[in-house]
C-alpha positions as CSV (number, residue, x, y, z in Angstrom):
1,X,139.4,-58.2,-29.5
2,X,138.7,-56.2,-26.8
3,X,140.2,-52.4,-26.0
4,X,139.6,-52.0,-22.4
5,X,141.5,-48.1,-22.8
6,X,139.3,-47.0,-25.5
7,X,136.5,-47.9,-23.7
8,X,137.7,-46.6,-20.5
9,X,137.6,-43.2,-22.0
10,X,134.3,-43.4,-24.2
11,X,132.8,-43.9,-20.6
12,X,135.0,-41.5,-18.7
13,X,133.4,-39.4,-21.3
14,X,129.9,-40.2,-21.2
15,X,129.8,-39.9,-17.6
16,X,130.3,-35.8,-17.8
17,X,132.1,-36.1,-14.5
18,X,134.1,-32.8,-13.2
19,X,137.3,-32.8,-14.6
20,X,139.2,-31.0,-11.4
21,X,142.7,-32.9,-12.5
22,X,145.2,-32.7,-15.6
23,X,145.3,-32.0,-18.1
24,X,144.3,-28.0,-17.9
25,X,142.1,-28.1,-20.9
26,X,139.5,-29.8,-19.4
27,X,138.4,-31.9,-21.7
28,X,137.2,-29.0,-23.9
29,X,137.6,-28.7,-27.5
30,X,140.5,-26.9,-29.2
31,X,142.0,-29.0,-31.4
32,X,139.3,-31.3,-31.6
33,X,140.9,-34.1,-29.4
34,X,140.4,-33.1,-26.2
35,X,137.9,-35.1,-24.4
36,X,140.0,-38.1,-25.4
37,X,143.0,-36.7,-23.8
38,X,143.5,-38.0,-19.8
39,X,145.7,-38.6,-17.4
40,X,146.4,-41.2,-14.6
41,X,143.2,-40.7,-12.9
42,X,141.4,-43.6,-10.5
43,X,140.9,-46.8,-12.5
44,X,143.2,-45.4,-15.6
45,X,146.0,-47.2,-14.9
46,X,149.6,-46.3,-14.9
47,X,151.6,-46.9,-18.3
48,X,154.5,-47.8,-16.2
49,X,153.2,-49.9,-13.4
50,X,150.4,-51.1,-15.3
51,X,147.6,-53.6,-13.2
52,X,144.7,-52.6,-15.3
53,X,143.5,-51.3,-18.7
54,X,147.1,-50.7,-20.1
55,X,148.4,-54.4,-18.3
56,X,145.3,-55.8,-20.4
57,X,146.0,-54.2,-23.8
58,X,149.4,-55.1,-23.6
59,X,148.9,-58.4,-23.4
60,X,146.3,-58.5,-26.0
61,X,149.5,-57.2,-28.3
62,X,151.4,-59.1,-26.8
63,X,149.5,-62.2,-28.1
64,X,148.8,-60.9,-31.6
65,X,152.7,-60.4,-32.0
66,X,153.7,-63.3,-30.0
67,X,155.9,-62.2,-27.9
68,X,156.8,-63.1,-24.0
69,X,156.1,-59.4,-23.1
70,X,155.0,-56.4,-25.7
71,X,155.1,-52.8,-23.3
72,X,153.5,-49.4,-24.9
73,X,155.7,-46.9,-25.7
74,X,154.2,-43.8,-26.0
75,X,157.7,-42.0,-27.6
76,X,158.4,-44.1,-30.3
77,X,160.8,-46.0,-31.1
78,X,163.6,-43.8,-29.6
79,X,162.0,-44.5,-25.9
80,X,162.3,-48.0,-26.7
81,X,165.5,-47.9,-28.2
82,X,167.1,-46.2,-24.7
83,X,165.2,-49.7,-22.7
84,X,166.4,-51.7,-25.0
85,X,170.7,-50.9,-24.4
86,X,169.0,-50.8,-20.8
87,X,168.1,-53.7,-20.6
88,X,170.9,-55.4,-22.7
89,X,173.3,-53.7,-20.5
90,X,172.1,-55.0,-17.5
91,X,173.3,-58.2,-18.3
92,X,176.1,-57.5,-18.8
93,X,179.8,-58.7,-17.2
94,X,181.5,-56.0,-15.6
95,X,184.8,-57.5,-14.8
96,X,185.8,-55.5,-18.1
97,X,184.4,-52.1,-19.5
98,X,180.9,-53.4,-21.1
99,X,180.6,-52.6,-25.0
100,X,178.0,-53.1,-28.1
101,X,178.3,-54.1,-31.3
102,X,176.3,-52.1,-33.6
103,X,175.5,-51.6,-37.2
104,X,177.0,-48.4,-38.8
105,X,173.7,-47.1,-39.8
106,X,172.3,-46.8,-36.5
107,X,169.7,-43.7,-35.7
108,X,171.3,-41.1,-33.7
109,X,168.9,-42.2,-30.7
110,X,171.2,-44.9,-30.5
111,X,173.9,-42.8,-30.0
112,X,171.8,-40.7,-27.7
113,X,171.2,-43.7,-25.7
114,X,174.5,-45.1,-25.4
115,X,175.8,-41.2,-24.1
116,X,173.1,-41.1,-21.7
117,X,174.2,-44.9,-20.4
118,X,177.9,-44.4,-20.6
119,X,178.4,-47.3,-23.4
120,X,181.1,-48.1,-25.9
121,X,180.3,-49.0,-29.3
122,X,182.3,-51.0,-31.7
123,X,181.1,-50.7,-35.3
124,X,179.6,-53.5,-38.1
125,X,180.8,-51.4,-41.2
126,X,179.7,-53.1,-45.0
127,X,181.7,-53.9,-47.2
128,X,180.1,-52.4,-50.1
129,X,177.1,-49.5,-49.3
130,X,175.8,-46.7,-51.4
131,X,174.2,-44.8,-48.9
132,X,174.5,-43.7,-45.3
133,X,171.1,-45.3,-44.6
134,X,172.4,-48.8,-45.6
135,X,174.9,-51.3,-44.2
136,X,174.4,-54.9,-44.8
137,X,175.4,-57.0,-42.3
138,X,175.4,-60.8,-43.6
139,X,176.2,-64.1,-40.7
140,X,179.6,-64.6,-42.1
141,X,180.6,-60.9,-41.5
142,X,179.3,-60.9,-38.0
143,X,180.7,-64.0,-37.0
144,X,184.3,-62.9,-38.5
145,X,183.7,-59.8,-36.4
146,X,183.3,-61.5,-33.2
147,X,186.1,-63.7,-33.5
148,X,188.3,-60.7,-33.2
149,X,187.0,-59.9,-30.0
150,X,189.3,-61.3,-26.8
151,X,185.9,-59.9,-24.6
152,X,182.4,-60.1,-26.4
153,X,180.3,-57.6,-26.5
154,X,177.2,-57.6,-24.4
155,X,175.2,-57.4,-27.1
156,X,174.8,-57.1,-31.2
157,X,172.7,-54.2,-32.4
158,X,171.4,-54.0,-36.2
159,X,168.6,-51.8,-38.0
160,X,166.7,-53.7,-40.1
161,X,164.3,-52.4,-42.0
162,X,166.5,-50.1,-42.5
163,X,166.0,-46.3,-44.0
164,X,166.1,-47.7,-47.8
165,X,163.8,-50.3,-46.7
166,X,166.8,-52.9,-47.0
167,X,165.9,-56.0,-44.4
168,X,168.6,-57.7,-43.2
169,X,168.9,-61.9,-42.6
170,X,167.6,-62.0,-38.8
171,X,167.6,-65.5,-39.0
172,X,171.0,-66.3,-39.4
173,X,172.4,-62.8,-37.9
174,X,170.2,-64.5,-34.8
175,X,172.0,-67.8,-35.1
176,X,175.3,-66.5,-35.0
177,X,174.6,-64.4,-31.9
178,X,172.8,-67.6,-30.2
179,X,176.7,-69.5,-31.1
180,X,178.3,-66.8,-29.5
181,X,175.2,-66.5,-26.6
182,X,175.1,-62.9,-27.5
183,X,171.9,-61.2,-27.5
184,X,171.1,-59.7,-30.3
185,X,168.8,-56.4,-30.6
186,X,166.6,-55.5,-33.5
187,X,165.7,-51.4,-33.9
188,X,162.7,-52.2,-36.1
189,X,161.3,-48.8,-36.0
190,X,160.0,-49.1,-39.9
191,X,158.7,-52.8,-39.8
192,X,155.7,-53.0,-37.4
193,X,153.4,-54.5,-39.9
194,X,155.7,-57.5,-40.8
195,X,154.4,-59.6,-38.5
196,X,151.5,-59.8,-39.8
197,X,152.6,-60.2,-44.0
198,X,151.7,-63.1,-45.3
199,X,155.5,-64.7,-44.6
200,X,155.9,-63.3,-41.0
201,X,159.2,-61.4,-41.7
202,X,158.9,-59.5,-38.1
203,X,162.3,-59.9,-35.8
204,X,161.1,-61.3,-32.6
205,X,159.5,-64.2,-34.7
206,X,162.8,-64.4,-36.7
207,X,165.3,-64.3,-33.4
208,X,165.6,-61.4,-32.1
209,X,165.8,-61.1,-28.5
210,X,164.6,-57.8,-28.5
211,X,163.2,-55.4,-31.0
212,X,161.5,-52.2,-31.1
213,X,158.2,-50.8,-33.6
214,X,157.6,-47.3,-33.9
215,X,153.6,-48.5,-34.7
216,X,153.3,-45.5,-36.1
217,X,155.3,-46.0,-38.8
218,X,153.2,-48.5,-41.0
219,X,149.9,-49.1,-38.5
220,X,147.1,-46.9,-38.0
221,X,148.2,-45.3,-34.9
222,X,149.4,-41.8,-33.9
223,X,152.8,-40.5,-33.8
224,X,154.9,-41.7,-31.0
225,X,153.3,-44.9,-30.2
226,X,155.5,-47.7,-30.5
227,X,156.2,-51.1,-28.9
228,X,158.9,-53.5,-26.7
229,X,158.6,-56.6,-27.9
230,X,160.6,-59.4,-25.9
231,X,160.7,-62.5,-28.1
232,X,158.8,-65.5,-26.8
233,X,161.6,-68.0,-25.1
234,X,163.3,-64.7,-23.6
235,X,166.4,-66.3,-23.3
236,X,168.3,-63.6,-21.2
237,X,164.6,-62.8,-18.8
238,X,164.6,-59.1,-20.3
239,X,160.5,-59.2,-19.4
240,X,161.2,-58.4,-15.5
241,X,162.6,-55.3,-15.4
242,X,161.2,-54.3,-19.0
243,X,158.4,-52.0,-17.4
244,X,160.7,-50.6,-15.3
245,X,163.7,-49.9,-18.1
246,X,160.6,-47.7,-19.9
247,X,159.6,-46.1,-17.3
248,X,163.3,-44.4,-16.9
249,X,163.2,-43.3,-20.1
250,X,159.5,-42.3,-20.5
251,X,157.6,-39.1,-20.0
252,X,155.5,-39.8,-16.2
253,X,152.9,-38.0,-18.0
254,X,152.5,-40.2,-21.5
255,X,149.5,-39.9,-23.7
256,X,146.5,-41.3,-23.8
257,X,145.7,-40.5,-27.3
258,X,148.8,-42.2,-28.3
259,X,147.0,-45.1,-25.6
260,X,144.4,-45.4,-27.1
261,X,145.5,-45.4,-30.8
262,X,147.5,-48.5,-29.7
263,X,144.6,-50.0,-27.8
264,X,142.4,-49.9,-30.9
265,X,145.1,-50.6,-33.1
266,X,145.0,-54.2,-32.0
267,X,141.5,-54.7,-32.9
268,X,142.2,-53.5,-36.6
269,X,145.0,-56.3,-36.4
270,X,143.1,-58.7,-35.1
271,X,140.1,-58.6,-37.4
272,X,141.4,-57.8,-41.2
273,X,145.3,-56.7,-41.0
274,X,146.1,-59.9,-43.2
275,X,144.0,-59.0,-45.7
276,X,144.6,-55.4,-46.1
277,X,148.4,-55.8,-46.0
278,X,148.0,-58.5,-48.7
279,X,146.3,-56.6,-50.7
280,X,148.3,-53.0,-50.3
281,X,151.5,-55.3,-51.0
282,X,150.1,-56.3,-54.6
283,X,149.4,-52.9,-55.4
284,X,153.0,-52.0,-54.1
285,X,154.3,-55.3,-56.1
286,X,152.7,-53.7,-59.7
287,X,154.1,-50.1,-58.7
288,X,157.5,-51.8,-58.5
289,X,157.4,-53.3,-62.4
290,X,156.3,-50.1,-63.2
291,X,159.5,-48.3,-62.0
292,X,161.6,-51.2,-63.5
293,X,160.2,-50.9,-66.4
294,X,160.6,-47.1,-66.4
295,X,164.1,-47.7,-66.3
296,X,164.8,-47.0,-62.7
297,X,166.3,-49.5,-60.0
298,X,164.5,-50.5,-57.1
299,X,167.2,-51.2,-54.2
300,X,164.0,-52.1,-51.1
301,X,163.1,-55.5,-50.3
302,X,160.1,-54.6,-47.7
303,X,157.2,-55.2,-49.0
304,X,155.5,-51.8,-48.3
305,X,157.9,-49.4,-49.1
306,X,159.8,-48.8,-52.4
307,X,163.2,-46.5,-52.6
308,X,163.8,-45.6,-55.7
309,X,168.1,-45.0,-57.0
310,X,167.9,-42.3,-58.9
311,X,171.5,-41.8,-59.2
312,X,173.2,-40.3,-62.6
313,X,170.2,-38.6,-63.8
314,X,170.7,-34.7,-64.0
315,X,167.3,-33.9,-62.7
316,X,165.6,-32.7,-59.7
317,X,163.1,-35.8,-58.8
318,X,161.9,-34.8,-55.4
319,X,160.5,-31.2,-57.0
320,X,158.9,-33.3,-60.0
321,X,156.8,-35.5,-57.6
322,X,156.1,-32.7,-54.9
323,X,154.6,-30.8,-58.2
324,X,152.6,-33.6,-59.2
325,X,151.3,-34.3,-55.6
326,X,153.1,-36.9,-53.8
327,X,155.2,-35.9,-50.5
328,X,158.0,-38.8,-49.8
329,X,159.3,-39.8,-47.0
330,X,162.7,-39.1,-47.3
331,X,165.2,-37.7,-50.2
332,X,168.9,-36.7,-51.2
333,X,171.0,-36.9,-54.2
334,X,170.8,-40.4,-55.0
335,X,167.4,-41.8,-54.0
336,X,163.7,-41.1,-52.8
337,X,161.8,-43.4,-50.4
338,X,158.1,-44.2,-50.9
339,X,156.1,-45.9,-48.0
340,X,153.1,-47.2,-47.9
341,X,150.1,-48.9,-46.5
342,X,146.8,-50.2,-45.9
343,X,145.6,-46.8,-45.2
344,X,146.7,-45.2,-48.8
345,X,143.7,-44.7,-50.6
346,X,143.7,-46.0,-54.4
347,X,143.8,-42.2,-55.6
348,X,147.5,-42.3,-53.8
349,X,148.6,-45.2,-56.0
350,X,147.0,-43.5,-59.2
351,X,148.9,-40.2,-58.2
352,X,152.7,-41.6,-58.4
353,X,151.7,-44.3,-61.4
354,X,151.0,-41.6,-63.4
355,X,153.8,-39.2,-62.0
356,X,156.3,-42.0,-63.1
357,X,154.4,-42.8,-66.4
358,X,155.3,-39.3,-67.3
359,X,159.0,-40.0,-66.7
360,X,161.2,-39.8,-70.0
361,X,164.8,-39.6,-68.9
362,X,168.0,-40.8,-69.3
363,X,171.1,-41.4,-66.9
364,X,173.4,-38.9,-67.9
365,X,175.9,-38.8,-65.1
366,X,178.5,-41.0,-63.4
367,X,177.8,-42.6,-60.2
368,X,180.0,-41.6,-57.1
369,X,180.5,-44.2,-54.6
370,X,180.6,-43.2,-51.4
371,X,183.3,-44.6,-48.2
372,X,180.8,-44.7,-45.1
373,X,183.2,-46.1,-41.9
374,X,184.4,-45.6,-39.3
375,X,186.6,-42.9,-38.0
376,X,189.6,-42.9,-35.0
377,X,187.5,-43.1,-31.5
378,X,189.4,-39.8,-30.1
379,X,187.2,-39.5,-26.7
380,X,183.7,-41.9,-25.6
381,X,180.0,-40.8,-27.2
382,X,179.6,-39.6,-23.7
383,X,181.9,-37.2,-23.3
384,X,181.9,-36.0,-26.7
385,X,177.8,-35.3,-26.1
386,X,177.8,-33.9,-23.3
387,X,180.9,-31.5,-23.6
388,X,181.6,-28.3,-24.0
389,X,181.1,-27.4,-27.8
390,X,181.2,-25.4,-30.8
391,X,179.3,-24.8,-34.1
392,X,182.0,-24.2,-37.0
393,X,181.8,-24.8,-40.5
394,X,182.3,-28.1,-42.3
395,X,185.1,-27.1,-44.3
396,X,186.9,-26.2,-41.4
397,X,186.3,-29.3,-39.6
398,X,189.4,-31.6,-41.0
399,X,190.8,-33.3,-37.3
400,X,188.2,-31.7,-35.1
401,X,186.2,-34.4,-32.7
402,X,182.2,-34.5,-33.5
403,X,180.3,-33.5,-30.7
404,X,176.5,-33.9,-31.5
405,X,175.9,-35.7,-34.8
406,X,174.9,-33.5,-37.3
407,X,172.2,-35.0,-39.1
408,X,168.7,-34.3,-40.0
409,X,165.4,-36.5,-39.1
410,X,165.5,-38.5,-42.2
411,X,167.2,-40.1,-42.0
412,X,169.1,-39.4,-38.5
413,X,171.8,-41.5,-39.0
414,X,174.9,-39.5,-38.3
415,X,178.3,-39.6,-40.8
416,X,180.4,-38.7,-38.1
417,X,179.7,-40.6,-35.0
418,X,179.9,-38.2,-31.5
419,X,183.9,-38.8,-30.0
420,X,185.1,-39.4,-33.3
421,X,187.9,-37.4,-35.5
422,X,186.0,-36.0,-38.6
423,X,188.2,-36.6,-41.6
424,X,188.0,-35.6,-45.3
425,X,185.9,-38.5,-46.1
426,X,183.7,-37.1,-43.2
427,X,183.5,-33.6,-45.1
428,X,182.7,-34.8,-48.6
429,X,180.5,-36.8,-47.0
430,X,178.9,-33.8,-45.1
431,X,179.0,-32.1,-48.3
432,X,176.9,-34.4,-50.4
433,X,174.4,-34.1,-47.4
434,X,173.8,-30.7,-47.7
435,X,175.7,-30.1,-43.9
436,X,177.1,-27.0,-43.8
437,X,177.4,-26.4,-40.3
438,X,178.5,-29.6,-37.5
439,X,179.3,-29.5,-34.2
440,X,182.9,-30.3,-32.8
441,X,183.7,-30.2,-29.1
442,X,185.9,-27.8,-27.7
């Protein structure tokens, strides 16, 4: 596998040439990264009117993914999220006032996105959840959900992995949208790697029209580089303007680092990903009998990342492992999430088997079940966004309309979605999230 941007650089490098362009460090060594870091100079290529280096390393992902089209993002998954209703929307018929189906537990870029592009939402609730991160969407449930609809939506929009590492059926979400010749959209920020597991579990292989990786997440690339994958038949032609729809939403001046992580990223995939995902999976698979066999309930089915319910035991988990270690990647009340991946050394693995060996507890509380739906729509996302607003205190907020979502990053997935009228089931919800403070518009 080739990486023509890698290589670009190791020879822009090599060459000592003047560096009288951007960026103003010049290539000299602060952080350590610097001579790496570019811009658009001649023969660099442009991430968003790619002909070159970039044109040829996407399509060398786009082959190991097995896509129609795979296009660099170089701000995550959020960047591709934004493209993604872009694109989506673009489709759509405008006779009538254009709206998306979405799963409850979508990340408040999604929200973000639809302000910015002026789009309704209508709402996939579950029936049963037991966290804000989680809302499983089955066929039947989506189907039911449609048939209510005199005018479809333009397009069905689910998170899956989703925070609690929960994967949702894409195959038969997919068929349902395909009977209903709705696209259906895939934010698959945490599941980069399932392509490439030994049962290729990853959306645009399972039918998904479009998805979106944060590579980042589970690959050995830097933060912000992610991908738009458009699955192989591209049924609606969302590869034409799918440059373009990045491009609007994208920095002009993205980074090469991030580039080049990608670029080389494909190599590592092509040569041993298989293996090492194979084996990091087993070692994940014995962590997990551990836990059960601590006594504690795994509620993930991904096979790289293990969230742990910790609810009804009085006892502080997320101190206990920071003091013997390990730093999560997310935590509240009721659960912590582990992820991992080829990457985590076998000392990692020792670390949290013998922090949970240590465990001796017992549940000693009663589980509260939490009401996660939706709310009366008083004005759009749009207008509640980009308002006029204040900051008051949660307590106060009973009938007040959210403005911003007031949510931290993890999990971003706001209780109160931006137009709606916050409730008391809102509040206690706030509560048992630690939100003190929201935003309501004026």
């Amino acid at each position: 596998m080739n990486t023509p941007i890698y290589d670009f650089v190791q020879n822009y490098i090599k060459s000592n040439t003047a560096r009288l362009h951007m960026p103003g460090h010049k290539g000299v060594s602060f952080l350590g990264l610097e001579a790496f870091d570019i811009t658009e100079i001649q023969d660099a290529d442009e991430l968003y009117a790619p002909n070159g280096i970039i044109l040829e390393s996407e399509q060398n992902a786009a082959r190991l993914f097995d896509t129609a089209k795979t296009v660099y993002s170089a701000g995550g998954s959020t960047q591709s999220i934004h493209a993604m209703l872009y694109l989506a929307y673009l489709k759509a018929d405008k006779s009538s006032r254009p709206f998306i189906l979405a799963g409850r537990n979508a990340h408040k870029a999604f929200l973000y996105a639809s302000a910015k592009l002026d789009i309704d939402v209508e709402w996939l609730c579950p029936q049963n959840t037991d966290s804000i991160c989680s809302c499983i969407i089955t066929a039947e449930s989506l189907e039911n959900k449609l048939n209510t609809f005199e005018t479809k939506p333009f397009a069905v929009y689910i998170t899956s992995p989703d925070y609690l590492g929960v994967m949702s059926d894409i195959k038969s979400l997919s068929r349902v949208c395909r009977k209903f010749n709705i696209p259906l959209l895939v934010d698959n920020a945490h599941g980069s790697y399932l392509k490439f597991y030994k049962n290729d579990l990853h959306p645009s292989s399972l039918g998904a029209d479009m998805c979106c990786d944060s590579a980042h997440k589970t690959l050995p690339v830097l933060t912000g580089g992610g991908y738009l994958h458009i699955a192989k038949d591209d049924k609606y032609g969302f590869s034409k303007n799918a440059v373009n729809a990045m491009g609007i939403f994208g920095s002009t001046s993205p980074s090469y680092l991030i580039l080049q992580s990608l670029d080389l990223c494909n190599r590592y995939i092509d040569e041993k990903i298989k293996d090492d995902i194979k084996n990091c999976s087993e070692k994940v698979a014995r962590l997990q009998y551990l836990i059960n066999q601590k006594g504690f309930d795994i509620v993930s089915n991904e096979p790289l990342k293990i969230a742990v319910d910790f609810r009804g035991f009085d006892f502080d988990f997320a101190e206990y492992f920071r003091s013997n270690g390990i730093e999560f990647e997310y935590a509240d009340n009721d659960f912590i999430v582990f992820m991992f991946s080829p990457q985590n050394a076998n000392s990692d693995f020792q670390i949290i088997k013998n922090a949970f060996e240590k465990l001796n507890i017992q549940k000693t509380k009663e589980i509260e079940n939490i009401e996660f739906c939706v709310a009366e729509k008083a004005i759009s996302i749009r207008d509640a966004i980009f308002g006029k607003y204040e900051e008051i205190d949660t307590e106060n907020a009973l009938n007040r309309i959210c403005a911003s979502p007031s949510v931290s990053c993890p999990p971003a997935i706001p209780i109160a979605v931006s137009g709606e009228r916050i409730t008391e089931n809102h509040i206690a919800l706030f509560k048992k999230y630690g939100i003190d403070k929201i935003l309501v518009v004026k």
